[in-house]
Biopython code that builds the backbone (N, CA, C, O; Angstrom):
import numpy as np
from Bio.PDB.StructureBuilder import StructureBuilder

atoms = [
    (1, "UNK", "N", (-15.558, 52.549, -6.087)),
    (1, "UNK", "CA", (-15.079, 52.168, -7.399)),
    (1, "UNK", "C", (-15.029, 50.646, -7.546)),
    (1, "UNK", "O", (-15.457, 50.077, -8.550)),
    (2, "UNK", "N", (-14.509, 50.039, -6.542)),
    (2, "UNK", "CA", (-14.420, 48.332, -6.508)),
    (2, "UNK", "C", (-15.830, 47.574, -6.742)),
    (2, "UNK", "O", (-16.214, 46.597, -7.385)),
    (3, "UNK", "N", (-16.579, 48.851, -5.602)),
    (3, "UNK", "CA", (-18.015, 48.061, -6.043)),
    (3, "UNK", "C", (-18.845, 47.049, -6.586)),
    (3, "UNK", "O", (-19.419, 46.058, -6.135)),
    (4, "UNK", "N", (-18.690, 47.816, -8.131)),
    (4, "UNK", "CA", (-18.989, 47.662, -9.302)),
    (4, "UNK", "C", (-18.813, 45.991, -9.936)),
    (4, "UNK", "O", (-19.492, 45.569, -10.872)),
    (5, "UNK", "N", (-17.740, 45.164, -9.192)),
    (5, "UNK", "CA", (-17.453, 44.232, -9.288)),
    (5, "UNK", "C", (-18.049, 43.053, -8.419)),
    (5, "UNK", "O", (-18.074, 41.861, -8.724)),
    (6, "UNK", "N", (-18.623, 43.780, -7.026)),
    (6, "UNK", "CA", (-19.582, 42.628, -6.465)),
    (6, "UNK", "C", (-20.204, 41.576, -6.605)),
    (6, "UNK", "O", (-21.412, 41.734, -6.427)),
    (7, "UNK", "N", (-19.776, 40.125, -6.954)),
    (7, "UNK", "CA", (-20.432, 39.505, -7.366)),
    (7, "UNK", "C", (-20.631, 39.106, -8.548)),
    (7, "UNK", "O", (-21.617, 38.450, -8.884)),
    (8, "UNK", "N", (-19.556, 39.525, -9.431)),
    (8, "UNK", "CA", (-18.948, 39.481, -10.370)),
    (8, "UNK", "C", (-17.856, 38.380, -10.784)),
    (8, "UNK", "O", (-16.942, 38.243, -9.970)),
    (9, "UNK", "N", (-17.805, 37.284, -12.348)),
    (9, "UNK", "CA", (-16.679, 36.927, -12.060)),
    (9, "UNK", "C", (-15.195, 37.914, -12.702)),
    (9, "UNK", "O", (-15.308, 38.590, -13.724)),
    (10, "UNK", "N", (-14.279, 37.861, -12.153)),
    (10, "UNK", "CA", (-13.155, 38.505, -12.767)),
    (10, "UNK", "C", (-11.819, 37.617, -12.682)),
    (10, "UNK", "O", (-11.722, 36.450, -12.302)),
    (11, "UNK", "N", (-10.789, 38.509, -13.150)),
    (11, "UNK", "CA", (-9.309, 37.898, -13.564)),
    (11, "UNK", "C", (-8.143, 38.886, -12.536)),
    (11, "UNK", "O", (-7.701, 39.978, -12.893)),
    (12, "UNK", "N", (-7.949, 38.491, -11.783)),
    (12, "UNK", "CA", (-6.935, 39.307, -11.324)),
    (12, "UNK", "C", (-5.387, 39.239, -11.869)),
    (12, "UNK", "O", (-5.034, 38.159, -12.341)),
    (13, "UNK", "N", (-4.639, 40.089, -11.844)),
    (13, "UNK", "CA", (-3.722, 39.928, -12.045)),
    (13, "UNK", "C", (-2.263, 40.753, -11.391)),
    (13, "UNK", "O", (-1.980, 41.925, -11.638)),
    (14, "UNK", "N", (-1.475, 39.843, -10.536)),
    (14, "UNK", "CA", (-0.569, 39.846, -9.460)),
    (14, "UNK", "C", (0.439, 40.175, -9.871)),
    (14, "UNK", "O", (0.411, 40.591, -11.029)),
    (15, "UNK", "N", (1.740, 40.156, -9.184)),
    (15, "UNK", "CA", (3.532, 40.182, -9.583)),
    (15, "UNK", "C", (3.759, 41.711, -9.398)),
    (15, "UNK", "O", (2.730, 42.377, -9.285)),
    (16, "UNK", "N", (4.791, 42.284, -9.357)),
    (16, "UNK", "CA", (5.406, 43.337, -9.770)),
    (16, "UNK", "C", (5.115, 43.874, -11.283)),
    (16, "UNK", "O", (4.922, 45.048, -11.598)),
    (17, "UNK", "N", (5.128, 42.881, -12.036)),
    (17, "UNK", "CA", (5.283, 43.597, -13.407)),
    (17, "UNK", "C", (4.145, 42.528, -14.406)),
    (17, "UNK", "O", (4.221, 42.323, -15.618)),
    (18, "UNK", "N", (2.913, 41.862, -13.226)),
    (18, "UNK", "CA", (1.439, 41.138, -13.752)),
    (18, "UNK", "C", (2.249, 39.938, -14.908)),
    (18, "UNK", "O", (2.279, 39.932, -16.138)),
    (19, "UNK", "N", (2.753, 39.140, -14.048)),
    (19, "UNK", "CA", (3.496, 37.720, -14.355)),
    (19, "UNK", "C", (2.153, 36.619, -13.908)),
    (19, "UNK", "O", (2.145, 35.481, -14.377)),
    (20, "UNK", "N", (1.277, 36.992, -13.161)),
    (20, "UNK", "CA", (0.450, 36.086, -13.077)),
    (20, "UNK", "C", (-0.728, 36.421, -13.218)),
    (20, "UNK", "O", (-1.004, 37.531, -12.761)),
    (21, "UNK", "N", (-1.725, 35.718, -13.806)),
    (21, "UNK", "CA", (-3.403, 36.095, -13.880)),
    (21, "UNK", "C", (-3.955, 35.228, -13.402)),
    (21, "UNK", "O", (-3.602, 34.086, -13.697)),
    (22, "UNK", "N", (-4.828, 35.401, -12.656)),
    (22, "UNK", "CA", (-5.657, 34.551, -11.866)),
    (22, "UNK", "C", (-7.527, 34.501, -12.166)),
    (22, "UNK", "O", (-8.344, 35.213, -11.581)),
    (23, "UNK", "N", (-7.847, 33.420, -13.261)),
    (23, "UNK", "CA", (-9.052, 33.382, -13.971)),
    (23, "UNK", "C", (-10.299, 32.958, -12.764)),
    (23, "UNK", "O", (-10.043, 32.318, -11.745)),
    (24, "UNK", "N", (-11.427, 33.376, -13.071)),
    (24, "UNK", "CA", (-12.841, 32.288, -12.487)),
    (24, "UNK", "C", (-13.143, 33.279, -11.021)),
    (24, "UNK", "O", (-14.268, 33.196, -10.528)),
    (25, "UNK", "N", (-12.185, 34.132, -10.414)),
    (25, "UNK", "CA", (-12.463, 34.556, -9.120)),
    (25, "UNK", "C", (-13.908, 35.455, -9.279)),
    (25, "UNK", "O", (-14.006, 36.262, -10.204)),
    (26, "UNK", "N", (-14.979, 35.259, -8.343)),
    (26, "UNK", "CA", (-15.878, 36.124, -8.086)),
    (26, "UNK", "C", (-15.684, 36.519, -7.160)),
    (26, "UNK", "O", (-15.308, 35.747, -6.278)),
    (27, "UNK", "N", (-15.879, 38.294, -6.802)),
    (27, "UNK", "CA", (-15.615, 39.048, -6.264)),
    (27, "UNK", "C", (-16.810, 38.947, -5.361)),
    (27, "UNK", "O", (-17.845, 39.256, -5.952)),
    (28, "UNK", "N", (-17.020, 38.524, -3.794)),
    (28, "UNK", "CA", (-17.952, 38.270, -2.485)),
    (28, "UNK", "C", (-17.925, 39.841, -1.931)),
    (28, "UNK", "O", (-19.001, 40.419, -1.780)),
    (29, "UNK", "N", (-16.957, 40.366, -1.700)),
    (29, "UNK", "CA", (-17.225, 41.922, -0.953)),
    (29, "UNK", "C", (-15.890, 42.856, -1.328)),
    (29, "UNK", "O", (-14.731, 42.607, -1.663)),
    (30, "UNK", "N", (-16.683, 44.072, -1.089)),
    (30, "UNK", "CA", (-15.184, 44.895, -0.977)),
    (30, "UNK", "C", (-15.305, 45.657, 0.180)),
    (30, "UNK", "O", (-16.338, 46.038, 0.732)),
    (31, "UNK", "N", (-14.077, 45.851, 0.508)),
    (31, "UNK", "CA", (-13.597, 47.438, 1.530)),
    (31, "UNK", "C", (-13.075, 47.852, 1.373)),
    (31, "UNK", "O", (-12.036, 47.411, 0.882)),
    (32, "UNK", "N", (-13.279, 49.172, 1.643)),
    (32, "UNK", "CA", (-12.363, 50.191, 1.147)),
    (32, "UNK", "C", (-11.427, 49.453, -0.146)),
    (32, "UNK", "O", (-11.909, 49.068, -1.212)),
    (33, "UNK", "N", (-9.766, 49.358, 0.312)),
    (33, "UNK", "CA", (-9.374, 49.053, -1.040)),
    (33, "UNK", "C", (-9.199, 47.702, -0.737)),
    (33, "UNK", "O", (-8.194, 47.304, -1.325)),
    (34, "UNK", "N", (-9.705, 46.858, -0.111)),
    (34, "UNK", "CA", (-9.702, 45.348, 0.392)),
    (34, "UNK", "C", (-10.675, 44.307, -0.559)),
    (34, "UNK", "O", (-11.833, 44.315, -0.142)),
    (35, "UNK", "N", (-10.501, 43.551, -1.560)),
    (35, "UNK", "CA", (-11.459, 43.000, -1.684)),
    (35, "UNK", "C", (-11.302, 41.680, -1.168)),
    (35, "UNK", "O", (-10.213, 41.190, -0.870)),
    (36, "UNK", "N", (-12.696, 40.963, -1.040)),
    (36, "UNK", "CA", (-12.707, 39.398, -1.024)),
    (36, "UNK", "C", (-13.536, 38.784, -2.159)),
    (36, "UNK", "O", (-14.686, 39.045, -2.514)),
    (37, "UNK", "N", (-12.538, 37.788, -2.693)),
    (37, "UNK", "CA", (-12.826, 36.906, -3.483)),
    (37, "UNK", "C", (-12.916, 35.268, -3.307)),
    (37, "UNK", "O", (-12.231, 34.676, -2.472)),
    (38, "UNK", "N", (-13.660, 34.735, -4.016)),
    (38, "UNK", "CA", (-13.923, 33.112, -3.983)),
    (38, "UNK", "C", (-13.428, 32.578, -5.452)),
    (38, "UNK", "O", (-13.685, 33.181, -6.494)),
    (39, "UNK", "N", (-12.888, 31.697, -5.402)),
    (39, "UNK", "CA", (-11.936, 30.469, -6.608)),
    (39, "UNK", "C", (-13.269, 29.687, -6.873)),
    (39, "UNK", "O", (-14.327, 29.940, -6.297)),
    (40, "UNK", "N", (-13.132, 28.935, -7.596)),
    (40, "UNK", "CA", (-13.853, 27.373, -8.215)),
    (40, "UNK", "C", (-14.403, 26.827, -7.180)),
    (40, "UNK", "O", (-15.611, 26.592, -7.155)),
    (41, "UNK", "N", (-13.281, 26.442, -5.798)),
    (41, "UNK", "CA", (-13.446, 25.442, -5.259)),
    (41, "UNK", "C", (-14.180, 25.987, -3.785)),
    (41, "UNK", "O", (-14.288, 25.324, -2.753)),
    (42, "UNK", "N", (-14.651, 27.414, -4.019)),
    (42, "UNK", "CA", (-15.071, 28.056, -2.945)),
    (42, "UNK", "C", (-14.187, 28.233, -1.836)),
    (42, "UNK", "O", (-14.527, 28.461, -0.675)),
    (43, "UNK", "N", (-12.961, 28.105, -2.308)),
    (43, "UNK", "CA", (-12.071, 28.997, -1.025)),
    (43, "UNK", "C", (-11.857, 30.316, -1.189)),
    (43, "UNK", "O", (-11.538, 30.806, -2.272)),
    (44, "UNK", "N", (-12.042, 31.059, 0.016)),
    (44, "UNK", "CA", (-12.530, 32.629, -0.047)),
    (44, "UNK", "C", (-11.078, 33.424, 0.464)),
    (44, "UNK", "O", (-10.505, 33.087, 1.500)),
    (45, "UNK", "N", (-10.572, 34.552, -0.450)),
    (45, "UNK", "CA", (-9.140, 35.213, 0.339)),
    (45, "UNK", "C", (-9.337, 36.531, 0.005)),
    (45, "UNK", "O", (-9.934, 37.043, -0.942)),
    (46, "UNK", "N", (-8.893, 36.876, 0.696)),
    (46, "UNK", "CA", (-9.015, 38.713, 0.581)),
    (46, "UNK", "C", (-7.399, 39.701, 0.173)),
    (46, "UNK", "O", (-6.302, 39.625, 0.727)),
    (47, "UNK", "N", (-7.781, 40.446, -0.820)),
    (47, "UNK", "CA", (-6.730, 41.012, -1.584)),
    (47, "UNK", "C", (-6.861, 42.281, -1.388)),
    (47, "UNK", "O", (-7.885, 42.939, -1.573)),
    (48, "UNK", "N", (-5.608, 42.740, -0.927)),
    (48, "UNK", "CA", (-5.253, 44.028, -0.845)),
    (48, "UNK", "C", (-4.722, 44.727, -2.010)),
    (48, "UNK", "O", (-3.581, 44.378, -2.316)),
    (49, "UNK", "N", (-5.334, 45.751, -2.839)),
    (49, "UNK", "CA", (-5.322, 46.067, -3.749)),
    (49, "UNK", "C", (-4.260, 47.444, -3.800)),
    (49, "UNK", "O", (-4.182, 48.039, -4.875)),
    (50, "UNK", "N", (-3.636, 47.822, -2.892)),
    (50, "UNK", "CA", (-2.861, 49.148, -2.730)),
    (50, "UNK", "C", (-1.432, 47.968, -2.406)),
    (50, "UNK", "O", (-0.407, 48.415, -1.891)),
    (51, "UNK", "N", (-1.528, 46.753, -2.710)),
    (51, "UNK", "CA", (-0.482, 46.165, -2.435)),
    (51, "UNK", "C", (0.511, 46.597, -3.591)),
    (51, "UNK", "O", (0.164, 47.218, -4.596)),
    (52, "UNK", "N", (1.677, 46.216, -3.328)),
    (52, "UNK", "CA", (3.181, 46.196, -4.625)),
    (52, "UNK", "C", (2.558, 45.158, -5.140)),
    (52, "UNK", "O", (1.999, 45.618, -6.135)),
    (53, "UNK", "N", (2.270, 43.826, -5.051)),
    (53, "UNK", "CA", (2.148, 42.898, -5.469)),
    (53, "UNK", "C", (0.728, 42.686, -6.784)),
    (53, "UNK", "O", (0.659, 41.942, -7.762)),
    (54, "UNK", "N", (-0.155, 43.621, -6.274)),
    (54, "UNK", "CA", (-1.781, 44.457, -7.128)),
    (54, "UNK", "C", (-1.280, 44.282, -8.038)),
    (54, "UNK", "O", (-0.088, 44.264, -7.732)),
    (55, "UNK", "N", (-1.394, 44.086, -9.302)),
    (55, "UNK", "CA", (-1.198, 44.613, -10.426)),
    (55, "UNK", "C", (-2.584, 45.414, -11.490)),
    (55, "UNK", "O", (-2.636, 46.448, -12.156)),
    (56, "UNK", "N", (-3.526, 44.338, -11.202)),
    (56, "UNK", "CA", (-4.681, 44.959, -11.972)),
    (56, "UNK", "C", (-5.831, 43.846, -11.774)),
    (56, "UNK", "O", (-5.492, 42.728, -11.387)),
    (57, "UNK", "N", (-7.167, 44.132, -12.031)),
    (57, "UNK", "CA", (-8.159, 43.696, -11.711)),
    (57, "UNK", "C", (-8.767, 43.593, -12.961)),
    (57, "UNK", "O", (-8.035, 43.917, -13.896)),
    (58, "UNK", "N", (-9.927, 43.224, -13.256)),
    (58, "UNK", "CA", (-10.522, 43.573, -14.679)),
    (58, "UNK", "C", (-12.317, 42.182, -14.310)),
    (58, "UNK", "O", (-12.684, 41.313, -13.519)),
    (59, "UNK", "N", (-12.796, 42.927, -15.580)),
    (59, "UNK", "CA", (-14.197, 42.035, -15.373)),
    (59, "UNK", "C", (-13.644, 40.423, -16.349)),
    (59, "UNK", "O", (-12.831, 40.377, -17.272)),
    (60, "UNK", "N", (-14.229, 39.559, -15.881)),
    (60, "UNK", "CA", (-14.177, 38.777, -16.775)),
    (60, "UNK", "C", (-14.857, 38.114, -18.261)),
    (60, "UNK", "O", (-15.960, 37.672, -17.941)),
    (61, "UNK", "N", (-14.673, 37.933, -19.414)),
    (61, "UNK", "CA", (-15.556, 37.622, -20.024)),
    (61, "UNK", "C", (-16.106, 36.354, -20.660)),
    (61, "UNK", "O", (-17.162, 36.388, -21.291)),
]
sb = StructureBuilder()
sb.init_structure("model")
sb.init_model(0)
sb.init_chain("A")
sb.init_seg("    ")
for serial, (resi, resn, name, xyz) in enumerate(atoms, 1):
    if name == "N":
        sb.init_residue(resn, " ", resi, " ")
    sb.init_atom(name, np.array(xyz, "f"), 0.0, 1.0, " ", f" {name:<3s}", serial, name[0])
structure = sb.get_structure()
């Protein structure tokens, strides 16, 4: 399902109750429910998406 986003840019969005959005990230790989993403400045971090902290993912436009 994450797939789909490979290489993609998107918006994540974090917090308990998605207090933060995070613009420009392209999505480098996924696992299982693990993805890794890269910022602007090409620093690369990997997000656990079954986290409390997950809130939602989305494509960017």
């Amino acid at each position: 399902m994450l797939e789909q986003f490979v290489g993609k840019k998107v918006k994540i969005v974090v917090g308990p109750e998605g207090e933060e959005t995070q613009f420009g990230l392209t999505v480098k790989a996924v696992d299982g429910v693990l993805i890794s993403v890269e910022d602007s400045k090409g620093e690369v971090r990997v997000i656990n998406t079954t986290s409390a902290n997950f809130f939602e993912l989305s494509m960017q436009s």
